[in-house]
N, C-alpha and C positions, 0 to 999 in steps of 0.2 A: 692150519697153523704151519707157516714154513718153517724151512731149517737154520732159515737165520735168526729168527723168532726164538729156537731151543739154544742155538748159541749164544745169542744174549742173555736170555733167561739163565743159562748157566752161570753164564760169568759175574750175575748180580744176586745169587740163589744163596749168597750167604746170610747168616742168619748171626743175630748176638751170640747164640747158641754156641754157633761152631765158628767163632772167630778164632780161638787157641786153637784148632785144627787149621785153618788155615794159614794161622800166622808160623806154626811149626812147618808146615810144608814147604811153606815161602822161603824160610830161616836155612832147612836143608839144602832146597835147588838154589841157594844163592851163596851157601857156604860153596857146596862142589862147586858152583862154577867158577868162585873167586878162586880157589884150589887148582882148579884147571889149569890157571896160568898167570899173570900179574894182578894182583886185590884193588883191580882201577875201573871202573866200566871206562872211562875213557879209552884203555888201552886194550882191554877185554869184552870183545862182543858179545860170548854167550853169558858172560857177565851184567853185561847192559842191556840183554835180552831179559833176562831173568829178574833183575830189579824192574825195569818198564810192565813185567807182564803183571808181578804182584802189585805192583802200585796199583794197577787197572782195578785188580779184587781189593784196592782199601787198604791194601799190607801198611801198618805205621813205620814211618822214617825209621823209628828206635828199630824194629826188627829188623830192616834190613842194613842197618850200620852192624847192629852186634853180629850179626851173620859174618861181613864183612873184617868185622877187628878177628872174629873168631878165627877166621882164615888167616889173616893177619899174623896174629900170634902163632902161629904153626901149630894148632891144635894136630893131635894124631887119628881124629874122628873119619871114619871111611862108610861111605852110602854105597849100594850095589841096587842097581837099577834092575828091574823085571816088569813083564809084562804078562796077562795071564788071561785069556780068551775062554769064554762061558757062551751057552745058552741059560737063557733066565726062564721064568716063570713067564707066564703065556707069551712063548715062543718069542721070547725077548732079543737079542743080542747085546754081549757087554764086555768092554775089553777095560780090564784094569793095570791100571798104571802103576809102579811102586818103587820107592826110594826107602833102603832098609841097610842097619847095618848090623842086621840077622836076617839072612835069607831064608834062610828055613821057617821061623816063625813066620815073615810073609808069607810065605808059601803054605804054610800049615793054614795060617788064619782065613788068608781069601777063600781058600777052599772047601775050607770049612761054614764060611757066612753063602757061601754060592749053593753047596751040598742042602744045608741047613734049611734052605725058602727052596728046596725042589728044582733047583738049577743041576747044570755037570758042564764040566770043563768039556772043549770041544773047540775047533779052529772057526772062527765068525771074522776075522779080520778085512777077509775080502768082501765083506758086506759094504766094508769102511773107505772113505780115502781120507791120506791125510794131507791137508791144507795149511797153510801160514792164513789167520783169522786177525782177522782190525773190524771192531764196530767201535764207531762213535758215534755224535753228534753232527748232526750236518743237512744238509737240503741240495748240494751241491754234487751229485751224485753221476752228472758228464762229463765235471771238470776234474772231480777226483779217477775216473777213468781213463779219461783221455791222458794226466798227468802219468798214470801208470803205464800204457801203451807207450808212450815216448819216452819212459822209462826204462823200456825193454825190461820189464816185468812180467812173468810170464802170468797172466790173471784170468781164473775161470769164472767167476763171476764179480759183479758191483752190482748191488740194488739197494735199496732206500727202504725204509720201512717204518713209520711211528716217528719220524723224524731224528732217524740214525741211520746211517749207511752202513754196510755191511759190504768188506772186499775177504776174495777168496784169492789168494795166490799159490803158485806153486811152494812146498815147504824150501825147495834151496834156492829162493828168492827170495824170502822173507823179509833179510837182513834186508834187501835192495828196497822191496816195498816201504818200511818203513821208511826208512831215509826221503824216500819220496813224498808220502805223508807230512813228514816235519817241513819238507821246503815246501808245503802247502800250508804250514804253522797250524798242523794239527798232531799234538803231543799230547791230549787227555783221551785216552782208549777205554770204553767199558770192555772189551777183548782186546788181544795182544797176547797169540800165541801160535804155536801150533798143537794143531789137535786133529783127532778122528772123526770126520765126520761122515753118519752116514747117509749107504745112499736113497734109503728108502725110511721114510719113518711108518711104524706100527703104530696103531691103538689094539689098547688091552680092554677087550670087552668085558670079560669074566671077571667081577668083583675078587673074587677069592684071588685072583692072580694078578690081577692087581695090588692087591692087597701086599701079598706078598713080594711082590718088584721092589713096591715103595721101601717097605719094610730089610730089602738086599742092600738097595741104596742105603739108606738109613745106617744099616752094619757094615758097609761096605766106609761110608764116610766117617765113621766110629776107628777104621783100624787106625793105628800110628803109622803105619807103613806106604799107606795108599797116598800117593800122590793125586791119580786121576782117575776118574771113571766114565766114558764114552758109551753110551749105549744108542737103540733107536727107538725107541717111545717115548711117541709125543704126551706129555704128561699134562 
């Protein structure tokens, strides 16, 4: 199973379940971004970034308008971003993402759902790199290359896979990739972001530690704070 295979898999891994978590998170990174700077994705990148990547996950229009008016309206609401690097259960790797406007509590919680399944905080990042991620639809998988190369794009990989293409770009190309993308009139992305990804995937042989991985994720996608969670088992 490749790593393009887990990136997709992620980016379609939500469930009815945890749609109110991910519509909260979307609602967040789309308030600060409009916050950031003018409440226009026209006029605001990481704003147009950040509505394009939730649309990818399903986000409905309504959540990300009220994000939008919320910023609008000058609400006084403040997110503080963290980031928090673990070994997990059979020798896992996992780096968590987190937008909170109580740090402490992030930082109590994660660490606690991490301590909890036999994990400890520990530096894994360089396990990781991080990439600007586009999977779509597609069969055209030379021309979407070649379109990026003459783009002066800086791009580590393009492959195809199940009848979706998957490009890897450098994260401060990003913005450039996409653009290139659209003037190829491809604007529906099952991914659309940047992320960690890593560079070797695990399998968890040991039931019991498996068990408990599943079960970190599970708690880990429960907190209100956690944005994102990057790990390397292939699951």
């Amino acid at each position: 199973m490749g790593r393009h295979f887990e990136v997709r898999a992620k980016a379609m891994a939500a469930t009815a379940a945890k749609k109110s978590a991910v519509n909260m998170r979307a609602s967040k990174e789309i308030y600060m971004a409009a916050k950031s700077g003018i409440p226009d994705p026209n006029a605001n990148l990481a704003l147009r970034s950040a509505i394009e990547k939730w649309k990818g996950q399903s986000v409905p229009k309504d959540v990300i308008d009220r994000a939008i008016k919320k910023a609008q309206g000058g609400d006084a609401a403040s997110y503080e971003s963290g980031r928090y690097e673990a070994f997990g259960p059979g020798n896992s790797f996992i780096i968590v993402e987190t937008l909170s406007d109580n740090s402490n509590r992030a930082n109590s919680e994660v660490r606690a759902a991490i301590t909890k399944k036999g994990g400890h905080m520990g530096s894994v990042i360089y396990n990781f790199t991080e990439y600007g991620v586009f999977t779509f639809k597609g069969n055209n998988r030379d021309e979407v290359e070649e379109a990026l190369i003459l783009g002066d794009v800086d791009v580590s990989d393009v492959s195809e896979e199940e009848g979706y293409i998957n490009v890897l770009v450098a994260p401060n190309d990003f913005a450039k990739a996409r653009d290139v993308l659209n003037s190829l009139n491809i604007s529906e992305f099952e991914t659309n972001e940047i992320s960690f990804i890593p560079n070797d995937y695990i399998e968890i042989s040991n039931p019991e530690d498996k068990r408990k991985f599943t079960e970190l994720l599970d708690m880990l996608d429960g907190l209100e704070d956690v944005q994102a969670v990057y790990h390397n088992v292939s699951l």
